[in-house]
One Martini backbone bead per residue (centre of mass of N, CA, C, O) as a GRO file, in nm:
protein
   76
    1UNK     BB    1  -3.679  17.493  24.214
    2UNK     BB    2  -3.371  17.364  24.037
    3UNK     BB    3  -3.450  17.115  23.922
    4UNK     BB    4  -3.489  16.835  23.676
    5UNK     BB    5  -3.681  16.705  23.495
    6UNK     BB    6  -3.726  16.426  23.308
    7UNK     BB    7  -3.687  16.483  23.057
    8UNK     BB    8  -3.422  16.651  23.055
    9UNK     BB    9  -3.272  16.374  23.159
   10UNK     BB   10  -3.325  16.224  22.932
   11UNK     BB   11  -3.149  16.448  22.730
   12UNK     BB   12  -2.871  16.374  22.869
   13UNK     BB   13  -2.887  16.051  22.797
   14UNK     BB   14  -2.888  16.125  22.475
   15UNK     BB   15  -2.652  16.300  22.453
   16UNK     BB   16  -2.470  16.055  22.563
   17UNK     BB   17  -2.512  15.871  22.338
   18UNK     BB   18  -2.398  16.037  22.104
   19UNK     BB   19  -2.093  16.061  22.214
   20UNK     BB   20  -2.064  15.762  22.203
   21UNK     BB   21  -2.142  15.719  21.904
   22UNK     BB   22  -1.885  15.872  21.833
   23UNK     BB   23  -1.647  15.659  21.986
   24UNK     BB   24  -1.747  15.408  21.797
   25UNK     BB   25  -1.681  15.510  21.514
   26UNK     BB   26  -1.376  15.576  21.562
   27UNK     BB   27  -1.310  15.260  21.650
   28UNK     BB   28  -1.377  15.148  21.386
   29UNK     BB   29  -1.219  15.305  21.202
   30UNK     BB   30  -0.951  15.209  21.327
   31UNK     BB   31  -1.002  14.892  21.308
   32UNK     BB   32  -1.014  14.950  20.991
   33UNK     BB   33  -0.671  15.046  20.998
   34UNK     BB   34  -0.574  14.747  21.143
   35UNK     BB   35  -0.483  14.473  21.262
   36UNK     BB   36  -0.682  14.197  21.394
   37UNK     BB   37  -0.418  14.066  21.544
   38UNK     BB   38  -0.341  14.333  21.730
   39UNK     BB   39  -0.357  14.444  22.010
   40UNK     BB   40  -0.528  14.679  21.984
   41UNK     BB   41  -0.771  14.543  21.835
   42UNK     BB   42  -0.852  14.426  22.077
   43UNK     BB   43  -0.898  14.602  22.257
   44UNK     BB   44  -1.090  14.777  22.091
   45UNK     BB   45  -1.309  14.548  22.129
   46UNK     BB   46  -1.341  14.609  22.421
   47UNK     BB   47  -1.432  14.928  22.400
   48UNK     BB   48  -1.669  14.836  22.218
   49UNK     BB   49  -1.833  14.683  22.401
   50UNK     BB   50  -1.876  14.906  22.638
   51UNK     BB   51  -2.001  15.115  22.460
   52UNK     BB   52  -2.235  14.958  22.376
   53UNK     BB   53  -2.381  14.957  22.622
   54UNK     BB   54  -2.346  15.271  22.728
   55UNK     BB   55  -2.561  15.320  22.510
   56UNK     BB   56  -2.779  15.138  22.543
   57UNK     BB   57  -2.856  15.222  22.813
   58UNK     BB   58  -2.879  15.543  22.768
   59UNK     BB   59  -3.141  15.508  22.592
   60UNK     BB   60  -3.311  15.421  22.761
   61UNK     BB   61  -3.300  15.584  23.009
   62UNK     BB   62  -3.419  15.838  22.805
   63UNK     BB   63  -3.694  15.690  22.760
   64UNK     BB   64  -3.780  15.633  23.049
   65UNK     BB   65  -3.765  15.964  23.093
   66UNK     BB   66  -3.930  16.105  22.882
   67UNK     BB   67  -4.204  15.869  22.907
   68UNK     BB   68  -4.312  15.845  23.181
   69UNK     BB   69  -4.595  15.995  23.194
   70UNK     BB   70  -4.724  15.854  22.986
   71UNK     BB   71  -4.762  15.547  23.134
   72UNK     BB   72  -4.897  15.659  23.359
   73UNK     BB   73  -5.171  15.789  23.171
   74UNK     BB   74  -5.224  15.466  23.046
   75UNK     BB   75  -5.297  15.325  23.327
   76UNK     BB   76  -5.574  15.526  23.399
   0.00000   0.00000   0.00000
């Protein structure tokens, strides 16, 4: 078999966090080098809204596959 195990694809969520995680710093950073009522700015915001989301998803979804047999091996 050549799939992945649920921990290795747990750490492709968690690599996709920290990818995440640098292009909200990026936003963040551009966000307070322009006007907050600018057009530019909303968007900048509305982008960051979905990025939190979506990192936030990320770890999750990182620990819950991580973590799975741990929690397996603690109900029994």
């Amino acid at each position: 078999m050549n799939g992945k195990t649920l921990y290795e694809l747990g750490e492709e969520y968690y690599e996709q966090a920290d990818i995440l995680r640098s292009q909200i710093s990026a936003a963040r950073k551009r966000l307070g080098e322009i006007s907050p009522i600018c057009k530019e700015a909303y968007k900048l915001k509305s982008v960051l809204s979905v990025l939190y989301r979506q990192r936030s998803e990320a770890v999750e979804i990182g620990r819950t596959l991580c973590n799975y047999y741990e929690r397996k091996e603690d109900a029994a």
